[in-house]
N, C-alpha and C positions, 0 to 999 in steps of 0.2 A: 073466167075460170082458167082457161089458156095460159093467160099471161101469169097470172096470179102462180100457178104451178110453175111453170118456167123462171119465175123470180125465183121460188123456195128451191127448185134443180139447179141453178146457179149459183144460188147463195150455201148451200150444202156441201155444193163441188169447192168452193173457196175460188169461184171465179171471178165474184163481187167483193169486193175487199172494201174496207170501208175506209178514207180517206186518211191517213195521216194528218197529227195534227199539226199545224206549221211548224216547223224550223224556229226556237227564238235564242237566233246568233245574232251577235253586232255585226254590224256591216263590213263584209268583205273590202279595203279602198281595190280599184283597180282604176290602171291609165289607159289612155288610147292613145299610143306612142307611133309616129310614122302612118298616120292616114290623112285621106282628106276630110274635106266635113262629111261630104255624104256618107261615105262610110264611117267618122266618127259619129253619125247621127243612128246609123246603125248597130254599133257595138251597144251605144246607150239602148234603142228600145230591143236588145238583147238583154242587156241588163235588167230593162223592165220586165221582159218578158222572163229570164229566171226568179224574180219573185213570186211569180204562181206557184212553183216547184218550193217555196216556204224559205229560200236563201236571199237575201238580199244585199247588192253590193251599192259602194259608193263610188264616186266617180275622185280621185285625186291626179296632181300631176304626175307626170313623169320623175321618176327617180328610185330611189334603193328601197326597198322593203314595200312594193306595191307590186301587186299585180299588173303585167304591160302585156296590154292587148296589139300586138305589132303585125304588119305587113308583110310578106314573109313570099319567097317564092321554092317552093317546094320542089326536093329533086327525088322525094320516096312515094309520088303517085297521090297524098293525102290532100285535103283540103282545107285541114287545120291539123294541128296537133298543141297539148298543154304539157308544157315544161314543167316539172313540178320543183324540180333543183334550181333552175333559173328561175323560174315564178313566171312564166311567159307562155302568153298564146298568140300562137302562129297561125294565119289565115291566109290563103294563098288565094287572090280574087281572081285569077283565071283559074283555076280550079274548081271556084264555088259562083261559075254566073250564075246573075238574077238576083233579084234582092231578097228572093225567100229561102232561096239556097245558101246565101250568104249571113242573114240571120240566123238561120236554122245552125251555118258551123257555130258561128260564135256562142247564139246558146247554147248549144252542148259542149263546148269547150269553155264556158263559165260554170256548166255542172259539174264535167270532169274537177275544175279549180277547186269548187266546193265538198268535193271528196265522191262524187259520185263515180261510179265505174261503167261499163257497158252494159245496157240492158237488152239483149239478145230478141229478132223476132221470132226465131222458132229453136227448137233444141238443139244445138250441135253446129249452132252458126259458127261460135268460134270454139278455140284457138283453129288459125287460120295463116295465110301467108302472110299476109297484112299485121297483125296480131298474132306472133305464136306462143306469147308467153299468156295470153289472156283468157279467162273463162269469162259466160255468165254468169250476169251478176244472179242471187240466187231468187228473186222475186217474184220473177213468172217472164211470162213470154209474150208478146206484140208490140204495136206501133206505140213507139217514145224517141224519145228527141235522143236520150243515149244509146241511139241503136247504133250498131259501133259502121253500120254505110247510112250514105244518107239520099241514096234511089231507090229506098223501101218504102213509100210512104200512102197514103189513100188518096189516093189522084181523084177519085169518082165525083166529089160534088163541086169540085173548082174547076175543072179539066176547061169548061168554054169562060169560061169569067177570068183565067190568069192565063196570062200570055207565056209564061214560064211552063204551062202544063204541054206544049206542046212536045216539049221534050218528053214527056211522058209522066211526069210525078211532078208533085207539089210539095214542098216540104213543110215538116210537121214545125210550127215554131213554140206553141204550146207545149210546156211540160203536162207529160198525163200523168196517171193514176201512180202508173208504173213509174214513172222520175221522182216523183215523190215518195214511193216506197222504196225505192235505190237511196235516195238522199239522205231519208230518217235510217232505213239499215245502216249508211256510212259513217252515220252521226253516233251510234250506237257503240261499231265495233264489232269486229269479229263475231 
């Protein structure tokens, strides 16, 4: 009875949102321009892993009119950024150790490609230093891959099983609820 009410208070408040239905766009090409394999083997199951969020990209070479997932050393503090004039995403691999930190940029810098924006974890995160021309996106609020830092995350059931948790967070590489509902909004339009 408990739960059963708690569903209908949830579902009333519009806290349960019901999934979006996938995304059907042709495939994004993008390259892995200036890595090596271990992290080209990472940009891909980024790739892979932005197809749960309903976008799916293809892998092409290097050259003009593709999206280039490039190696990048950052001097503004980030750990990736998407160029959307040059078509380019920049990954800065001292900036993002570990390998779920470093998936975790990529995929969110293949949602940002996909037109997604920042999905905020609580109200008033941004516009900020980092971000001062930026709002949240308007969807709701919690843990998503396009939370615009990426030391927000649910540490509690990895923390002894990832060696990366020691640092204190595990990053989210799963697009949720919320990147799907950022994604379909962008796809929409204003």
């Amino acid at each position: 009875m408990r739960l059963a009410f708690s569903f209908a208070l949830l579902t009333a408040c519009g806290a349960l949102r019901p999934l979006p239905a996938p995304l059907r766009t042709a495939p994004l090409p993008f390259a892995v321009c200036d890595w090596d394999s271990y992290n080209a083997g990472l940009v891909r199951r980024a790739a892979a892993l932005a197809a749960e969020a309903g976008v799916t990209f293809a892998e092409s070479p290097c050259g003009p009119n593709v999206l280039r997932v490039q190696h990048w050393e950052s001097q503004n503090g980030r750990g990736g950024e998407y160029d959307r004039a040059a078509r380019e995403i920049r990954v800065d691999p001292v900036r993002t150790p570990g390998e779920s930190t470093r998936v975790h940029v990529f995929v969110h810098e293949l949602l940002h490609a996909a037109g997604g924006h920042h999905v905020c974890s609580y109200p008033g995160e941004l516009p900020d230093a980092s971000h001062p021309t930026e709002r949240c996106s308007p969807v709701g609020y919690g843990a998503a891959v396009l939370n615009p830092y990426y030391d927000v995350f649910d540490d509690a059931p990895a923390r002894s099983e990832n060696p990366e948790a020691e640092r204190g967070f595990v990053a989210i590489v799963h697009p949720t609820n919320l990147d799907r509902l950022e994604l379909a909004r962008a796809r929409r339009g204003p």
